[in-house]
C-alpha positions as CSV (number, residue, x, y, z in Angstrom):
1,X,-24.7,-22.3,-3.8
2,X,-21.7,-20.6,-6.3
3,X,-20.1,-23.7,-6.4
4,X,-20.2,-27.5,-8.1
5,X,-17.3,-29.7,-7.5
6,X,-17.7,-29.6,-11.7
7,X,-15.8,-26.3,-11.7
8,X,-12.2,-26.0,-12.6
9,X,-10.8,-24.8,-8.8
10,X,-8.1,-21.8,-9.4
11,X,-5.3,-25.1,-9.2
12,X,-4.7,-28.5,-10.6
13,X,-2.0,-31.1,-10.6
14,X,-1.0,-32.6,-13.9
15,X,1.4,-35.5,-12.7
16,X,4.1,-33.6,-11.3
17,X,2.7,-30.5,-12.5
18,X,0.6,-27.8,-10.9
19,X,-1.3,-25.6,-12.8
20,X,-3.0,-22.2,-12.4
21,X,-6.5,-20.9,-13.7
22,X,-6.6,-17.7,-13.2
23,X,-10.0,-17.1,-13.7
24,X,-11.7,-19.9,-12.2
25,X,-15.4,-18.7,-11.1
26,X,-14.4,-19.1,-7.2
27,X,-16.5,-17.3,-5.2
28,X,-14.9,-16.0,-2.2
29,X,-17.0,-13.4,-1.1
30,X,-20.2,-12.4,-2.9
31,X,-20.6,-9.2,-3.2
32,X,-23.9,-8.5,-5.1
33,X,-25.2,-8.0,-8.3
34,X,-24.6,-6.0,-12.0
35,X,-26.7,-3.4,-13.0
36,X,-28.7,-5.7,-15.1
37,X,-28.6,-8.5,-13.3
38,X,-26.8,-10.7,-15.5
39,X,-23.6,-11.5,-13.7
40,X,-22.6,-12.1,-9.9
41,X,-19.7,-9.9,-8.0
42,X,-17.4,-11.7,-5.8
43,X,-13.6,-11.5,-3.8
44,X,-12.5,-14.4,-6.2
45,X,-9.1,-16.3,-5.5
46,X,-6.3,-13.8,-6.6
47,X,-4.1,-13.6,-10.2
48,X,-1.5,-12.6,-8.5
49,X,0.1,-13.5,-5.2
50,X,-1.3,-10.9,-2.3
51,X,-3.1,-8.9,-4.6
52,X,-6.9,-8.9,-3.7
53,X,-9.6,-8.4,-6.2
54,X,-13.0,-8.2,-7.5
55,X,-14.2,-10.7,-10.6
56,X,-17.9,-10.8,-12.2
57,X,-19.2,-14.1,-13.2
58,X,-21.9,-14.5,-15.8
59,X,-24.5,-16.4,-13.8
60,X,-25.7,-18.3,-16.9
61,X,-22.3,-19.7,-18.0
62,X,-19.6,-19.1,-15.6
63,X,-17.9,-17.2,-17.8
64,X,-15.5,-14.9,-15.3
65,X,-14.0,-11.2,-15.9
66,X,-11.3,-9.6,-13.4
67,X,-12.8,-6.1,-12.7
68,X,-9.7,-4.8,-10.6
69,X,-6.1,-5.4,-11.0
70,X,-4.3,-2.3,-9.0
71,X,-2.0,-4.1,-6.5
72,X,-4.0,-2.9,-3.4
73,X,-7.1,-4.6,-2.1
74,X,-10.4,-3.7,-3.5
75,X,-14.1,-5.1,-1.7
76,X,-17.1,-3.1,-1.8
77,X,-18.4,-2.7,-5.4
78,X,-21.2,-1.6,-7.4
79,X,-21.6,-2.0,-11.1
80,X,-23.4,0.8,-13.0
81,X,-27.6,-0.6,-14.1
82,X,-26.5,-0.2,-17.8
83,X,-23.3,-2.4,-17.1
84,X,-20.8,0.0,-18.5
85,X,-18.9,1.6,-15.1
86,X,-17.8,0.1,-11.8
87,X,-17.8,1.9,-8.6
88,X,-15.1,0.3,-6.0
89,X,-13.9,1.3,-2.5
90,X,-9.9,0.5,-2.9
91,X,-7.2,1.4,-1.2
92,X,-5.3,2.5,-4.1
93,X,-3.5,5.4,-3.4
94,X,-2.5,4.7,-0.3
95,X,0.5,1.9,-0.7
96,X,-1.1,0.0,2.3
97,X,-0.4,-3.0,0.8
98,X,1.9,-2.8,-1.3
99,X,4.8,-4.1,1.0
100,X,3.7,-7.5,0.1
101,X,1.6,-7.7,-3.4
102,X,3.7,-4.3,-5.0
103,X,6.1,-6.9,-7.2
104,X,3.8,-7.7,-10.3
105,X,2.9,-11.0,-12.1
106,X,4.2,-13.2,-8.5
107,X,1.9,-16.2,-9.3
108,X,-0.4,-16.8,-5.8
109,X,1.2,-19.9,-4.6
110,X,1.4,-18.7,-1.0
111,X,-2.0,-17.3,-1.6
112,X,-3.0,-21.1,-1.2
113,X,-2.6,-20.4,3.0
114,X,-2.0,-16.3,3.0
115,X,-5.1,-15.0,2.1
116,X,-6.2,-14.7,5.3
117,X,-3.4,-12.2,6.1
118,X,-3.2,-10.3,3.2
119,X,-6.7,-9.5,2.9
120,X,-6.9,-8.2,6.8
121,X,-4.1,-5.8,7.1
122,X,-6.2,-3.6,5.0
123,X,-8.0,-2.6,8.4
124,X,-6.7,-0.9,11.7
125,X,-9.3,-1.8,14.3
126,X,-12.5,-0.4,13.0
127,X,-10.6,2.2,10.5
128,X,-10.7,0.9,6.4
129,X,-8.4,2.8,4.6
130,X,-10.7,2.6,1.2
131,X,-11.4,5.8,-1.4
132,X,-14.0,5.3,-4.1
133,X,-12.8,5.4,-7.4
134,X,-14.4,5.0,-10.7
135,X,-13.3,2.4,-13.2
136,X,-14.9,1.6,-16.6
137,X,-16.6,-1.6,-18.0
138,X,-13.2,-2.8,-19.2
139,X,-11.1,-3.2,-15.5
140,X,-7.6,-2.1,-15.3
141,X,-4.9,-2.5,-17.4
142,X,-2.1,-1.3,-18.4
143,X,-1.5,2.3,-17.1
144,X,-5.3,3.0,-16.7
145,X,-6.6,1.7,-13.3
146,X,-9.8,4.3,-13.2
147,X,-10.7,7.8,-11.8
148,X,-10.9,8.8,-7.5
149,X,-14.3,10.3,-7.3
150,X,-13.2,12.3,-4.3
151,X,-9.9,13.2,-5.6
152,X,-11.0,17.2,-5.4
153,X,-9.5,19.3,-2.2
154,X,-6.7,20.1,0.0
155,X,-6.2,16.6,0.4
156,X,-4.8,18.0,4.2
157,X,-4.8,14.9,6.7
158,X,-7.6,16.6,9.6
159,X,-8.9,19.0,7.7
160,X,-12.4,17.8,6.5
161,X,-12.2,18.3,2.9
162,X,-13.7,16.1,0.3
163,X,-10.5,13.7,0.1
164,X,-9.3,14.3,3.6
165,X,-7.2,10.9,4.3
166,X,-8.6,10.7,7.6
167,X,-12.3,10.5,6.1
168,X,-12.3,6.6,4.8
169,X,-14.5,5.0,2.8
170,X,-17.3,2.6,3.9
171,X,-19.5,-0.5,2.1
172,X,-21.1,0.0,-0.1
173,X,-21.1,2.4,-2.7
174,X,-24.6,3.1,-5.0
175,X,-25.0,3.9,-8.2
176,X,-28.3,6.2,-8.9
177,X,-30.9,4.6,-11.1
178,X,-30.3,7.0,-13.8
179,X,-26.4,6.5,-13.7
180,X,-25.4,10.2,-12.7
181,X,-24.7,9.9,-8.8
182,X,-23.0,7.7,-7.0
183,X,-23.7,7.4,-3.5
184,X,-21.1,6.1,-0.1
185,X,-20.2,6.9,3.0
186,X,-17.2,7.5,5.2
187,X,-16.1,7.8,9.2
188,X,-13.3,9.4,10.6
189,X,-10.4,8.0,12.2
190,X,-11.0,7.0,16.0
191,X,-9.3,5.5,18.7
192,X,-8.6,2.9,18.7
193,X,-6.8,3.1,15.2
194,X,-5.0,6.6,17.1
195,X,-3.9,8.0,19.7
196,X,-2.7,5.8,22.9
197,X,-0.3,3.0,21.9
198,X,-0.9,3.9,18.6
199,X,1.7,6.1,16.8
200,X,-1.2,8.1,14.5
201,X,-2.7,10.8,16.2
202,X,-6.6,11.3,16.1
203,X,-8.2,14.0,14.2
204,X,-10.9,16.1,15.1
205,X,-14.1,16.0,13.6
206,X,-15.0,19.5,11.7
207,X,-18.6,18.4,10.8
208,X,-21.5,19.8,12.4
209,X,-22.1,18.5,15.6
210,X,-18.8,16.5,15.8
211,X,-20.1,13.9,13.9
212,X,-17.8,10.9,12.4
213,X,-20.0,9.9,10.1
214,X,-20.8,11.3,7.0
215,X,-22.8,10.6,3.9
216,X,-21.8,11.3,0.1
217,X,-23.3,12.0,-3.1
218,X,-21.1,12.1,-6.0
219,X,-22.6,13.7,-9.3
220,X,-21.0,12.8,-12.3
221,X,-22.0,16.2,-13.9
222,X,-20.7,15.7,-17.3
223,X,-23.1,12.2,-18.0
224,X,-26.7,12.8,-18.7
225,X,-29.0,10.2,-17.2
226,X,-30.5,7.5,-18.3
227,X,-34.1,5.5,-18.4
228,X,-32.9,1.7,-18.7
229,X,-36.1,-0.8,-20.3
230,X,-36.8,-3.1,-18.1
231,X,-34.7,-6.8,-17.2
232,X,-36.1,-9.7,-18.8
233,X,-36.9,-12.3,-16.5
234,X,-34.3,-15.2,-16.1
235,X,-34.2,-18.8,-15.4
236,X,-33.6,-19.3,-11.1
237,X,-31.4,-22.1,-12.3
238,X,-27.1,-21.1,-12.6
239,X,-25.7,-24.0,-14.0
240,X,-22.7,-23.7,-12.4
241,X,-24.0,-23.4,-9.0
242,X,-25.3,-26.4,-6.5
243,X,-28.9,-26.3,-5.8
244,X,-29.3,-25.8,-2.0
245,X,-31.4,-27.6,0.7
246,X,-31.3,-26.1,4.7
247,X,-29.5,-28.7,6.6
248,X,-27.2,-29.5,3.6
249,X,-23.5,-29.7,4.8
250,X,-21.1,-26.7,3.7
251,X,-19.6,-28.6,0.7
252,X,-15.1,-28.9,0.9
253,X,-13.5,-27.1,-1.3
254,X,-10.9,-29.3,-3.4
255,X,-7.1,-28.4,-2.6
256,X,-3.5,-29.5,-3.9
257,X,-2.0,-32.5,-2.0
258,X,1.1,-32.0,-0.2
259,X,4.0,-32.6,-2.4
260,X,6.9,-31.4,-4.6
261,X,5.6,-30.1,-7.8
262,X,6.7,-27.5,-11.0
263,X,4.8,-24.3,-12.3
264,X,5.8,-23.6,-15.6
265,X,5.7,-20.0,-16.8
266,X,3.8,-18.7,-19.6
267,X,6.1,-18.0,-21.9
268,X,9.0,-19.6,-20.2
269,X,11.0,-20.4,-16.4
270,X,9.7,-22.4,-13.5
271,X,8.8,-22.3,-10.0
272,X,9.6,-25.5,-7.7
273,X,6.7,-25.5,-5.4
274,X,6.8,-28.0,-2.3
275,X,3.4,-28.1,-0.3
276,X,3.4,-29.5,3.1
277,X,0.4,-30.8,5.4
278,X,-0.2,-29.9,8.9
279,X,0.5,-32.9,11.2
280,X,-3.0,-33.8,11.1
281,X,-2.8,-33.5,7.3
282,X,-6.5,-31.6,7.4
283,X,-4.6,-28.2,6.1
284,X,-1.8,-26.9,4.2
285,X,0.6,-25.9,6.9
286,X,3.3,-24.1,4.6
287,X,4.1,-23.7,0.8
288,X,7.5,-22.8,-0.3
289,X,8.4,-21.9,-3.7
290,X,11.9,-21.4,-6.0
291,X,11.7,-19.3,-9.3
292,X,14.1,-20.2,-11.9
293,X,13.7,-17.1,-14.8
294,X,10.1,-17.4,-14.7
295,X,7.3,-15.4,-16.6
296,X,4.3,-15.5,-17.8
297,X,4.8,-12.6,-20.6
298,X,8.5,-13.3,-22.2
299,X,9.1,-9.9,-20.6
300,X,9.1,-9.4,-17.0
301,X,11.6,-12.1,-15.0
302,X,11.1,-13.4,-11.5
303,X,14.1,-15.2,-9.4
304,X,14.7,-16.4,-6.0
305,X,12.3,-17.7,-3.8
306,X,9.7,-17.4,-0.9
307,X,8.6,-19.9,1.9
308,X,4.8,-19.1,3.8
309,X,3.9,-21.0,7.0
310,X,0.7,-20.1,8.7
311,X,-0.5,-21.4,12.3
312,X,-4.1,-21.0,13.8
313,X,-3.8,-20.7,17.8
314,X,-7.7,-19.8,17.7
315,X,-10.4,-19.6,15.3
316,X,-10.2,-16.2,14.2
317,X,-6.2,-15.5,14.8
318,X,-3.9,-16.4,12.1
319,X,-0.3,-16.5,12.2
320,X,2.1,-16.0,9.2
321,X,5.9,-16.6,9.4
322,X,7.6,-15.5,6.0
323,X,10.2,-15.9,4.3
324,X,11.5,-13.8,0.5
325,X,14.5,-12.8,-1.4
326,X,12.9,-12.3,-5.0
327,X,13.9,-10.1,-7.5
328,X,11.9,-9.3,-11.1
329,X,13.8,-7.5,-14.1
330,X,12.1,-6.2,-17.0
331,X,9.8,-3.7,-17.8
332,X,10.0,-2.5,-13.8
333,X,12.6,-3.8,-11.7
334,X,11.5,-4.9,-8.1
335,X,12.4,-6.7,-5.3
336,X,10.8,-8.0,-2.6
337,X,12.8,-8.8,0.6
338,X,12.0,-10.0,4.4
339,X,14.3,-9.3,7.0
340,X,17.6,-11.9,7.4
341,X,15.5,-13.4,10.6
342,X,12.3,-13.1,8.5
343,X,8.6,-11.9,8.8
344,X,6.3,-12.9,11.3
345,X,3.0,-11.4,11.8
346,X,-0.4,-12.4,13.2
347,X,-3.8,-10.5,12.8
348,X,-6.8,-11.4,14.1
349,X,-9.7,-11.3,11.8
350,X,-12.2,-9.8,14.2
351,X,-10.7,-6.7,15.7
352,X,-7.6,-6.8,12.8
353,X,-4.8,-5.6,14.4
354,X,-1.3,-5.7,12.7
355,X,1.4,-6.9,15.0
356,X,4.2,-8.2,13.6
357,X,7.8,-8.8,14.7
358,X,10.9,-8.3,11.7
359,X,10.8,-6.8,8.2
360,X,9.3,-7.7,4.6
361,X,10.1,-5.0,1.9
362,X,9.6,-4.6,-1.8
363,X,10.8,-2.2,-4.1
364,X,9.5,-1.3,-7.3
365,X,12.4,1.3,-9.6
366,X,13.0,3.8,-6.6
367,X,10.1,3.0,-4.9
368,X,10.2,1.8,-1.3
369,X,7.2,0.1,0.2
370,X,7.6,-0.6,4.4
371,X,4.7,-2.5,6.3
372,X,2.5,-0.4,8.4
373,X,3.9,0.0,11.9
374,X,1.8,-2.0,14.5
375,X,-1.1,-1.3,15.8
376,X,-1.5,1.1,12.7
């Protein structure tokens, strides 16, 4: 198994102090291997609040690099076989989440219960709203956050072209031996994520036959391919890692004990962060947080504050009720605001279907980011 109670979980408590690692080899979900074999991909605990991403972790140390770092949610991924490029399915591009994770540098302190939610409103039903884009050995940052391989055509919602909207990405992408192609897939949009109670319409499919499934090869025409020696062996053994025998018990995961605490930024500020329990004290049942000028850069400011309470009525539906007034000043100026009677939502991780009842809002400069309507 990723995991030995030896590694440094993403938070720890330092008296009355909590403190973040940010890139604590956390394996969420495990999404395969780099082109040479040396390092692990994996959904790893997010840097910042809402904002879900991909990580590699070098399977002989540990050592862990954030691949992604666009505020939208990123899962399928394939790294190059000479290690240099990463192929991603994201939703970039298409501000689906960006009502919640679009104010930058929020440390994930509700992330501690939210995940769950902020990770499934990137479906409608069966319908993923990802685009495959390109991104090189070094991740995101700064202005750079990659190239769309299908950003050629119309771009006309319907109309069948290469980066037709309606025409979403699948898992996985594939990167060709000789690193010129990448291969994916897509399907169109379908009831039930249109048409009926559903405020999209549905397309019609212009492929032959009708079809809503299609297959893609991107060719990279500029690169000129590659013959890779072959991977030396390795030792079986990651030393971070548990060794596993069937009929072992799923290990538990270590998490912060419910109290009153203080994050301290960076470069400067705080956050007062109170954790409470469930009544059977087996879960977190809410995290509530106060910023006070905090940041982690000396540049960008956060204020105000933001309370998360989540509820499980079955396995497989959570519910979130939410609560923000923040605002950040510096380089952008945001804000990120629920509705005076506040945010409640539930999704159910099976079928994940967005139903929620008020508002939550963030603006970025003159940017306005809504939640999707429900059912959509």
């Amino acid at each position: 198994m990723l995991y030995s109670p030896n590694n440094t979980p993403p938070w720890t408590v330092n008296g009355d102090k909590i403190v973040f690692n940010p890139l604590s080899n956390t394996v969420g979900e495990l999404r395969g291997f780099s082109g040479r074999g040396g390092e692990v991909t994996f959904i790893g605990y997010s840097t910042e609040s809402c904002n879900i991403d991909l990580y590699a972790a070098e399977l002989a140390t540990g050592t862990v690099r954030r691949l992604t770092a666009h505020p939208e949610y990123a899962d399928p991924v394939d790294i190059s076989p000479d290690d240099q490029w990463t192929a991603v399915m994201d939703t970039r591009g298409t501000g689906r989440q960006l009502f919640m994770a679009g104010m930058r540098g929020v440390p994930p302190l509700i992330d501690m219960i939210a995940t769950t939610v902020a990770s499934s409103i990137r479906n409608n039903h069966q319908r993923r709203f990802f685009e495959l884009f390109m991104i090189d050995r070094y991740g995101d940052r700064g202005e750079y956050f990659g190239q769309k391989i299908n950003a050629a055509g119309s771009g006309v919602a319907g109309s069948g072209a290469i980066n037709d909207p309606e025409w979403n990405g699948r898992a996985d992408p594939r990167w060709s031996p000789d690193g010129t192609q990448i291969a994916y897939w897509q399907d169109l949009t379908a009831s039930p994520a249109c048409g009926g109670v559903n405020s999209l319409p549905c397309p019609s499919s212009t492929e032959p036959g009708g079809r809503f499934v299609r297959f893609m090869l991107a060719t990279l025409t500029s690169r000129e391919p590659y013959s890779l020696p072959s991977v030396e062996p390795v030792s079986d053994v990651v030393p971070w890692g548990t060794p596993y025998v069937p009929g072992d018990a799923a290990p538990s995961l270590p998490r912060i004990a419910q109290g009153t605490y203080t994050l301290l930024g960076t470069a400067s500020g705080s956050a007062k962060v109170t954790i409470t329990d469930s009544t059977d004290a087996a879960s977190i049942k809410s995290v509530a947080v106060q910023y006070s000028n905090y940041t982690d850069d000396g540049i960008n400011f956060i204020n105000g504050w933001e309370n998360y309470t989540r509820s499980n009525p079955s396995t497989t539906l959570e519910v979130g009720d939410w609560y923000s007034d923040m605002v950040r000043t510096g380089e952008t100026n945001s804000t990120k605001k629920t509705s005076p009677s506040g945010f409640h939502l539930s999704v159910d991780t099976f079928v994940n279907i967005f139903e929620a009842n008020g508002t939550l809002t963030t603006t970025v400069d003159d940017n306005v980011y809504l939640q999707p309507y429900n059912d959509s």
